[in-house]
Residue frames as qw, qx, qy, qz and C-alpha x, y, z in Angstrom:
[[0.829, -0.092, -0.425, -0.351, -6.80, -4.60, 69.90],
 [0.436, 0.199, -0.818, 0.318, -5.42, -5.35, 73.14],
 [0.642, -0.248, 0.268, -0.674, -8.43, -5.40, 75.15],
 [0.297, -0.117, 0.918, -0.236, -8.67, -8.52, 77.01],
 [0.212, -0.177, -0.899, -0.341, -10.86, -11.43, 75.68],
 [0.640, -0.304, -0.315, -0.632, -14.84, -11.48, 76.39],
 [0.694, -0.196, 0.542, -0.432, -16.09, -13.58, 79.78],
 [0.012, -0.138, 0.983, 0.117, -16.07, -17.08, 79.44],
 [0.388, 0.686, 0.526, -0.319, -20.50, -16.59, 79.69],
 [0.249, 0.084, 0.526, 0.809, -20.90, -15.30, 75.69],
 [0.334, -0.508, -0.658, -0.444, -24.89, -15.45, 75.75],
 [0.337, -0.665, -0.656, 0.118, -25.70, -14.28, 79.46],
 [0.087, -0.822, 0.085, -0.556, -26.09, -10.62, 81.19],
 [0.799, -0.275, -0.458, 0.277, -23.57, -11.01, 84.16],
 [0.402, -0.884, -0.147, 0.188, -22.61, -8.58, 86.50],
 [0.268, 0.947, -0.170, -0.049, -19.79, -5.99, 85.50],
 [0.928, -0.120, -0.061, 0.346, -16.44, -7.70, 85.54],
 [0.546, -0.593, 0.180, 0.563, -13.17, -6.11, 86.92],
 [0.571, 0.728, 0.003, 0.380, -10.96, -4.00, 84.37],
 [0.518, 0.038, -0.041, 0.854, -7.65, -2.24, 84.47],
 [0.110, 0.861, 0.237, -0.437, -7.82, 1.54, 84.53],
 [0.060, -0.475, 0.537, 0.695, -7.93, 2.89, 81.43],
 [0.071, 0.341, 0.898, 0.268, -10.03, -0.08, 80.15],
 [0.217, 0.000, -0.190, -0.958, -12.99, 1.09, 78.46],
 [0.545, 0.098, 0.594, -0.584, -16.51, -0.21, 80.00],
 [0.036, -0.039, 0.869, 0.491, -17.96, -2.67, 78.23],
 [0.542, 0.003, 0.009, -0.840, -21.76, -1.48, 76.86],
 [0.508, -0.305, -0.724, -0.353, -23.16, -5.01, 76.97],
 [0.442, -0.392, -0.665, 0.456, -22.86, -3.98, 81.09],
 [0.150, -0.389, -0.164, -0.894, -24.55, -0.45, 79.88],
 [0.031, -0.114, -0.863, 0.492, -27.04, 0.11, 82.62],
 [0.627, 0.297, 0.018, -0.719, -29.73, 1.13, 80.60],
 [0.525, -0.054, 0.802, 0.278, -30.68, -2.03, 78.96],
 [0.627, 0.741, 0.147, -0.193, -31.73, -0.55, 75.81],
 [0.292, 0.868, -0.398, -0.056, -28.44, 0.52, 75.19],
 [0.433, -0.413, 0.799, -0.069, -26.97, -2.76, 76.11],
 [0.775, 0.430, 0.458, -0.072, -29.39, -4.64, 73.49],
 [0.546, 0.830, 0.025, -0.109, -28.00, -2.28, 71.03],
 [0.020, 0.789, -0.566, -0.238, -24.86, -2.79, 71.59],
 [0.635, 0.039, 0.771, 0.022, -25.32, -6.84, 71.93],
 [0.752, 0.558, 0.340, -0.086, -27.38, -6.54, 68.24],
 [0.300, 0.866, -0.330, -0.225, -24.48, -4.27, 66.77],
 [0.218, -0.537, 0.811, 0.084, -21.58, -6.73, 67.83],
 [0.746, 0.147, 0.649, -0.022, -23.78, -9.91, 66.31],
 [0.719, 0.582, 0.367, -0.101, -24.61, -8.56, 63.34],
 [0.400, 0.772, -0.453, -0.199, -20.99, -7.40, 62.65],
 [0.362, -0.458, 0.812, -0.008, -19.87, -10.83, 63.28],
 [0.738, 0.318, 0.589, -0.083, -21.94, -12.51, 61.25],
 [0.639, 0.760, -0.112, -0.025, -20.75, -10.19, 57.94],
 [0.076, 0.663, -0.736, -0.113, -17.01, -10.90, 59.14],
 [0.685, -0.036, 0.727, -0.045, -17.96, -14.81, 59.47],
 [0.600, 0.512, 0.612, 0.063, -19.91, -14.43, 55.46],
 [0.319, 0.923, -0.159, -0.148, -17.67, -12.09, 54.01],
 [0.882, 0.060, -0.080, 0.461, -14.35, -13.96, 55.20],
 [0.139, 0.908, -0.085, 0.386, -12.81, -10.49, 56.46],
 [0.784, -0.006, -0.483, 0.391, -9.75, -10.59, 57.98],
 [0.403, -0.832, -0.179, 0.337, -8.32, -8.86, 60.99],
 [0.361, 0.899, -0.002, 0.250, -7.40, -5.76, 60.28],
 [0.570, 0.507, -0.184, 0.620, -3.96, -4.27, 60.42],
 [0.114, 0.116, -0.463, 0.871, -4.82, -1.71, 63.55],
 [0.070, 0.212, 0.791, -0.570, -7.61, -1.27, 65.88],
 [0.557, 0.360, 0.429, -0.613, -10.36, -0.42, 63.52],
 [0.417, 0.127, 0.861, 0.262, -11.96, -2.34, 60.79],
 [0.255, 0.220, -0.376, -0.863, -12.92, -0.94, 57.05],
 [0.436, 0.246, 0.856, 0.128, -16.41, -2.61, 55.76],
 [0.047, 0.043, -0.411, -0.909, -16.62, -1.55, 52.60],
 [0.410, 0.424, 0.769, -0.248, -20.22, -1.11, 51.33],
 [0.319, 0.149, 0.698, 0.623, -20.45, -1.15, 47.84],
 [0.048, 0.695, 0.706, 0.132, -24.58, -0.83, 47.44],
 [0.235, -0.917, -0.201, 0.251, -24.20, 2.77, 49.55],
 [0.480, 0.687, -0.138, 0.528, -20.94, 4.14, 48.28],
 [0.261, -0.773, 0.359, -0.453, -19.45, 4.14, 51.50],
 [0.576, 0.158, -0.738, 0.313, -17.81, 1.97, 54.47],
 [0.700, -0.695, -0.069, -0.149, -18.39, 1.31, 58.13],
 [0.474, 0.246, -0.622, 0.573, -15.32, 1.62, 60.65],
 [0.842, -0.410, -0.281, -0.209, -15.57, -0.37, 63.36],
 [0.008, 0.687, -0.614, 0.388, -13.17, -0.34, 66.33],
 [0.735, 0.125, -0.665, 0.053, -11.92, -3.37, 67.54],
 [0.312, -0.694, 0.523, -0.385, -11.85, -3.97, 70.96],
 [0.466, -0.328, 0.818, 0.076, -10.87, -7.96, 70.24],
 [0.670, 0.422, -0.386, -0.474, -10.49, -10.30, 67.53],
 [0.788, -0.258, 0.411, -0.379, -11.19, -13.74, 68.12],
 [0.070, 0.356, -0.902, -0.235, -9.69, -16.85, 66.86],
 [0.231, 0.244, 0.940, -0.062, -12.84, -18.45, 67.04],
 [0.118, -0.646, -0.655, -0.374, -15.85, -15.74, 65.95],
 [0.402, -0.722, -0.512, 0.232, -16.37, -14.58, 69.07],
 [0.472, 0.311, 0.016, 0.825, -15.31, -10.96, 68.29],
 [0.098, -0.748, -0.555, 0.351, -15.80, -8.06, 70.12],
 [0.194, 0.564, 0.349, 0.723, -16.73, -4.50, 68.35],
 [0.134, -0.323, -0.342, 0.872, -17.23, -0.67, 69.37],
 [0.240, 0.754, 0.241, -0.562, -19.63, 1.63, 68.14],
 [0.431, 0.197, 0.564, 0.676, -19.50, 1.95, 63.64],
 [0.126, 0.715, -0.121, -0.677, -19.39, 5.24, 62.17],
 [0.526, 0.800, 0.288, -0.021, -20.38, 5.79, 58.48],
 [0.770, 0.214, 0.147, 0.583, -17.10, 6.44, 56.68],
 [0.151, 0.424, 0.343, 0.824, -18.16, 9.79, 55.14],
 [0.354, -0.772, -0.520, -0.090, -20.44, 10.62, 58.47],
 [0.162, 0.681, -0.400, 0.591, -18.99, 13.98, 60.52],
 [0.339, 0.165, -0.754, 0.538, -17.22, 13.35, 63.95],
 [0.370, -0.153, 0.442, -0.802, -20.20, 14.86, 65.91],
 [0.800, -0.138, -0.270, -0.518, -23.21, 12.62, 64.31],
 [0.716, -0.328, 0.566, -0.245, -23.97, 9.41, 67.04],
 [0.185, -0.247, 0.933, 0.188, -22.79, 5.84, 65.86],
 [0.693, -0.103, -0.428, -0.571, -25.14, 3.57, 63.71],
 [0.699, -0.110, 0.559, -0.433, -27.74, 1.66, 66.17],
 [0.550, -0.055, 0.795, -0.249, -28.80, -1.63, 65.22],
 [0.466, 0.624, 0.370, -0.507, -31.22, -0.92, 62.97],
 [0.222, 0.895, -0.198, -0.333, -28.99, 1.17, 60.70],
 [0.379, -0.325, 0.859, 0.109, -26.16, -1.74, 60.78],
 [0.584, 0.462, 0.641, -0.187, -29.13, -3.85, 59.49],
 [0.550, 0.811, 0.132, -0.151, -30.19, -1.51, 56.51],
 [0.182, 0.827, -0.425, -0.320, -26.74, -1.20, 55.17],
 [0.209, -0.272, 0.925, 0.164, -25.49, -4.73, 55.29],
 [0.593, 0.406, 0.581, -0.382, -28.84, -5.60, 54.12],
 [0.541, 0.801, 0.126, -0.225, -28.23, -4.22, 50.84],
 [0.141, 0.632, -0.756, -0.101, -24.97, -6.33, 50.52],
 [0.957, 0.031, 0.170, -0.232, -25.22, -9.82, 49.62],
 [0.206, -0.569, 0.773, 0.190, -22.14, -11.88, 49.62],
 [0.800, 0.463, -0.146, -0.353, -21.67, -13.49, 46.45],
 [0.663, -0.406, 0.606, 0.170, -19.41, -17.21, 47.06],
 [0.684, 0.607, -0.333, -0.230, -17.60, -18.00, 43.47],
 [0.959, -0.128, 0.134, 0.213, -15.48, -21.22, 43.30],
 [0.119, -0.768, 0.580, 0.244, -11.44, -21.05, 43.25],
 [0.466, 0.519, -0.696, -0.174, -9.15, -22.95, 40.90],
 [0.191, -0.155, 0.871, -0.426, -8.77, -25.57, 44.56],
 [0.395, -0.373, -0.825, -0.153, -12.64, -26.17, 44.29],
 [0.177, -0.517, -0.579, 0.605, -13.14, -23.84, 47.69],
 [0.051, -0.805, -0.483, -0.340, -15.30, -20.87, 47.72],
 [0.389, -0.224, -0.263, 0.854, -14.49, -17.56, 48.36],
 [0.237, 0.768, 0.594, -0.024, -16.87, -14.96, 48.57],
 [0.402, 0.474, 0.441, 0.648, -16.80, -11.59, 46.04],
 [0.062, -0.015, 0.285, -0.957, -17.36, -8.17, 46.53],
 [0.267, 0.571, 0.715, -0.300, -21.13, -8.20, 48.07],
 [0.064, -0.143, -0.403, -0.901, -23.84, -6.72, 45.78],
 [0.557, -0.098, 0.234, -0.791, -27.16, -4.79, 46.50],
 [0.099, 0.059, 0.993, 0.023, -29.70, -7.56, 47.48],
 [0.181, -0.504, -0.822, -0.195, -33.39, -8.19, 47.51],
 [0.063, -0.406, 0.283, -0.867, -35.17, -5.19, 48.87],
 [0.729, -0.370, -0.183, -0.546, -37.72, -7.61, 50.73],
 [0.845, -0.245, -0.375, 0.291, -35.39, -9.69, 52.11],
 [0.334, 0.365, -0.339, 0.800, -33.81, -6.48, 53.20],
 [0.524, -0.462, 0.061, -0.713, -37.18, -4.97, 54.99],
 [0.854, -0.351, -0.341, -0.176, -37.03, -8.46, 56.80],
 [0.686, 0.180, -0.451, 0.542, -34.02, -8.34, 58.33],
 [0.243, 0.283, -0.280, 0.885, -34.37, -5.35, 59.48],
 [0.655, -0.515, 0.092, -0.545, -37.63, -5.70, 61.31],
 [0.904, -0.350, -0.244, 0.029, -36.62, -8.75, 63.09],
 [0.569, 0.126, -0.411, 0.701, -33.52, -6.90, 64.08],
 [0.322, -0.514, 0.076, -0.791, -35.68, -4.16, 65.31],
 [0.823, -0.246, -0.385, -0.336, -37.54, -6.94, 67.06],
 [0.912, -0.078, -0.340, 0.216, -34.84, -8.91, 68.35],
 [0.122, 0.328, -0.344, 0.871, -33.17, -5.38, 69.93],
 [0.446, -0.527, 0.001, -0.723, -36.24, -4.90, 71.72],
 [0.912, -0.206, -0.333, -0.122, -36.88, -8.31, 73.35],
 [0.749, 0.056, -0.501, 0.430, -33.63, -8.23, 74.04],
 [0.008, -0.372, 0.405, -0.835, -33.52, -5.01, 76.28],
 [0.625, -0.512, 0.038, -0.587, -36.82, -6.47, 77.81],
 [0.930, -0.148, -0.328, 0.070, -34.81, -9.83, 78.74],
 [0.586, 0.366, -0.331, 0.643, -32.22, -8.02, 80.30],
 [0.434, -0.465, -0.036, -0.770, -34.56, -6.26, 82.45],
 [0.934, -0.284, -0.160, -0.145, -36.10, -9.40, 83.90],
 [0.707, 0.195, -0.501, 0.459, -32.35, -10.79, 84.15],
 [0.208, 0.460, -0.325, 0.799, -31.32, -7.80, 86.20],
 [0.491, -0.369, 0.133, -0.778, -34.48, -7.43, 88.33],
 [0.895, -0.071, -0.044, -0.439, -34.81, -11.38, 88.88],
 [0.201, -0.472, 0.855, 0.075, -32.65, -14.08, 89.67],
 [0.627, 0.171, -0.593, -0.475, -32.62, -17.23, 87.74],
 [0.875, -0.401, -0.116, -0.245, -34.74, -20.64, 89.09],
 [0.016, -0.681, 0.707, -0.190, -31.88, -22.01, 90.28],
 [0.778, -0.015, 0.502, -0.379, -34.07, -25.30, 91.17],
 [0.850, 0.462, 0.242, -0.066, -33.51, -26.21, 87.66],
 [0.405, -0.394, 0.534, 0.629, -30.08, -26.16, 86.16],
 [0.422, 0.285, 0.606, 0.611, -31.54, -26.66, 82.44],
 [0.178, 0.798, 0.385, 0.427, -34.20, -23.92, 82.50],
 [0.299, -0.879, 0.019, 0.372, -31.84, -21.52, 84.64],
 [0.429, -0.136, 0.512, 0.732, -29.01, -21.99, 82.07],
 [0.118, 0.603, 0.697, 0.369, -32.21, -21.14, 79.48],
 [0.099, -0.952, -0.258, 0.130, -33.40, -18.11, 81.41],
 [0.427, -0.587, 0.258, 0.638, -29.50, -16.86, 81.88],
 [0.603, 0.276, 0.672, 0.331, -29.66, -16.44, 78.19],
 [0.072, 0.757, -0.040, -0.648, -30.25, -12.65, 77.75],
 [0.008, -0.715, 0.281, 0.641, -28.53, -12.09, 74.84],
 [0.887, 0.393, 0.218, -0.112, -28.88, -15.48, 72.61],
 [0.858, -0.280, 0.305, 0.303, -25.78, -16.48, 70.31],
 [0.087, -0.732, 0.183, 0.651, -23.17, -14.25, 69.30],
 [0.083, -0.230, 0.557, 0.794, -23.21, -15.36, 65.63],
 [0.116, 0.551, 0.797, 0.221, -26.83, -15.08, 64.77],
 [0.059, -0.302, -0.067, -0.949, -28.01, -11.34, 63.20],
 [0.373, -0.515, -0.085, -0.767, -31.44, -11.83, 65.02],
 [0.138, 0.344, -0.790, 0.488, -30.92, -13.69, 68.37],
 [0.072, 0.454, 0.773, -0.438, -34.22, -13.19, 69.99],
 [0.349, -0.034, -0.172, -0.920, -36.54, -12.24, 67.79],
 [0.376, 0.220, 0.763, -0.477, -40.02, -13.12, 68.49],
 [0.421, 0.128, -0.360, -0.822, -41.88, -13.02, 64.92],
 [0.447, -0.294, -0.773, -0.340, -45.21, -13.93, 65.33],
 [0.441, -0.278, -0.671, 0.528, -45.02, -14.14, 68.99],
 [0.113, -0.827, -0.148, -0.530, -47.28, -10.81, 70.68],
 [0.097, 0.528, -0.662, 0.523, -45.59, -9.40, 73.65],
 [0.772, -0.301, 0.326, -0.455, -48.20, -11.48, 76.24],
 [0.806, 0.465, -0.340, -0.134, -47.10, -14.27, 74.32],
 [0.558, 0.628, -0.448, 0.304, -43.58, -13.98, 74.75],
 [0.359, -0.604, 0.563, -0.436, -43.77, -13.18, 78.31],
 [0.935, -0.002, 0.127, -0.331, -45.79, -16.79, 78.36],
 [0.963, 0.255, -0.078, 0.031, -43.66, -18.77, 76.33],
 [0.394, 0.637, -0.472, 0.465, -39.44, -16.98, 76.71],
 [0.761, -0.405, -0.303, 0.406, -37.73, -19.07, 79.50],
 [0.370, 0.263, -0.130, 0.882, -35.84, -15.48, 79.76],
 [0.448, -0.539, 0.142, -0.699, -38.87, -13.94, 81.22],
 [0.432, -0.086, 0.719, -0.538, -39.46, -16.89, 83.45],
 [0.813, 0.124, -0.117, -0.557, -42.18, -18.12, 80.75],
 [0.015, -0.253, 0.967, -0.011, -42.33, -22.10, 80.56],
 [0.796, 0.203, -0.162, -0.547, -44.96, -24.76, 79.03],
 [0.775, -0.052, 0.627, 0.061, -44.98, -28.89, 78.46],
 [0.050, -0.391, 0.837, 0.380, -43.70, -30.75, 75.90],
 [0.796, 0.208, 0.330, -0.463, -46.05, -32.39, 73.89],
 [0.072, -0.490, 0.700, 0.514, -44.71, -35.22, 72.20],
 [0.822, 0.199, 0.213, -0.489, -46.41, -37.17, 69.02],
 [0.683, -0.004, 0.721, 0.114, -46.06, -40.62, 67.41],
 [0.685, 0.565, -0.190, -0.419, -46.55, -40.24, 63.49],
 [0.879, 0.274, 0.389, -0.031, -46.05, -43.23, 61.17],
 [0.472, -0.346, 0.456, 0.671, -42.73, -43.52, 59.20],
 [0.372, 0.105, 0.599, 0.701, -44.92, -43.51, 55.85],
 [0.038, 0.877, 0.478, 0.021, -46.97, -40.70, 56.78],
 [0.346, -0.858, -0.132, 0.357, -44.13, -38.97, 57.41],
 [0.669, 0.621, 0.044, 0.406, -42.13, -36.35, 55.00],
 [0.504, -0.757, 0.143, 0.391, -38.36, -34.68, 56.29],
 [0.655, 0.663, -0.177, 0.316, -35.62, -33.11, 55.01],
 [0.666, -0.620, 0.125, 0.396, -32.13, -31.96, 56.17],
 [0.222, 0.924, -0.302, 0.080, -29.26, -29.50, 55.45],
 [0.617, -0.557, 0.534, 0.156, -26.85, -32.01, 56.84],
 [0.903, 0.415, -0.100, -0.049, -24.12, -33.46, 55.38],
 [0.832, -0.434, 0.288, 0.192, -21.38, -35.74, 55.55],
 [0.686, -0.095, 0.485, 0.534, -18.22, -34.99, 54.21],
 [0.032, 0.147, -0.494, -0.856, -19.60, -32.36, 51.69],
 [0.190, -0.331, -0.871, -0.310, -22.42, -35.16, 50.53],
 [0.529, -0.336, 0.111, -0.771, -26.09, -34.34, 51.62],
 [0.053, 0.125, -0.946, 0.296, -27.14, -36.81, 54.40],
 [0.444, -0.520, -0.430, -0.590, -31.03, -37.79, 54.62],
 [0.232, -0.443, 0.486, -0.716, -32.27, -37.27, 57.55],
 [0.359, -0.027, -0.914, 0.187, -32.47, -39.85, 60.23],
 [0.665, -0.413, -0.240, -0.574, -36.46, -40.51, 61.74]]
């Protein structure tokens, strides 16, 4: 785990950055951008199960996730472990998988963690710690795993555009917006488009270039019904019109 830290860009596709020799290319600068999506979707979506599992860093350069539901484990080579999230992951292999078969894609990542559901139980303190996952919902599993399908694709076509296009540059907010390639390293589906058809997307994703007004409307405080996950201190906070 002594590979240097990630760029100081987390979310954009930036040209290949210097390395030692010996250092091992890094696949979000894969020049195929399929295989750059996949690698972007693999590293989110194990960061999100070490964020909602609470897994620590492991001991040596690759990381056990156990999976209960499957009767097996994923090891995951570390090439950094962040003090903030912002981890960075090789290629997972199937515990029990032989040495020749290819790493799990995206997809596969998906369907297995899918069918773990971290289960938070309360400590003696009052804090929450979360349990050994157990199989979940198989519909909320089939969702996941198309919008990861989804959100691999999009992403290999925003990388494309990136590569083939500089960003407006006229605009600082919607060039920061286009520069966006990859979306934010601790969300499992980054750029998925559900709903969205691909004309759509092209239309509407400041990554392709797409870009539309603001329309903005008046509504009447007692016409008007809100909610909110916020909250202060623990407390839920209503939400502020």
């Amino acid at each position: 785990m002594n590979t240097p830290p990630p760029s100081s860009s987390s979310t954009s596709v930036l040209p290949a950055p210097r390395r030692r020799e010996g250092d091992a290319a890094d696949p979000l600068h894969h020049p195929d951008p399929h295989q750059a999506a996949q690698a972007a979707a693999v590293e989110s979506l194990l960061r999100c199960w070490v964020r909602e599992t609470g897994l620590p860093a492991p001991g040596g350069d690759v990381l056990r996730i156990p999976l209960p539901a499957t009767g097996t484990a994923l090891l995951v080579p570390v090439r950094y472990w962040s003090p903030t999230g912002w981890h960075r992951f090789g290629p997972p292999r199937p515990a029990d998988a032989p040495a020749h078969c290819a790493p799990a894609d995206a997809v596969m990542v998906a369907t297995l963690l899918s069918r773990e559901t971290p289960r938070p139980v309360a400590t003696p303190g009052g804090a929450l710690r979360v349990e050994t996952p157990v199989p979940t919902g198989v519909a909320e599993g089939v969702d996941l795993v198309a919008r990861v399908a989804d959100s691999v694709r999009r992403t290999a076509t925003f990388i494309s555009a990136y590569r083939e296009g500089p960003t407006d540059r006229t605009d600082l907010f919607r060039s920061a917006e286009q520069a966006l390639t990859l979306g934010h390293p601790l969300h499992p589906t980054p750029k998925s488009r559900e709903g969205l058809t691909d004309s759509e997307a092209r239309l509407y994703s400041p990554e392709s270039h797409g870009s539309f007004p603001l329309h903005w409307l008046a509504v009447a405080p007692t016409a008007l019904a809100a909610d909110s996950a916020w909250t202060e201190r623990g407390v839920p906070s209503p939400p502020r019109c």
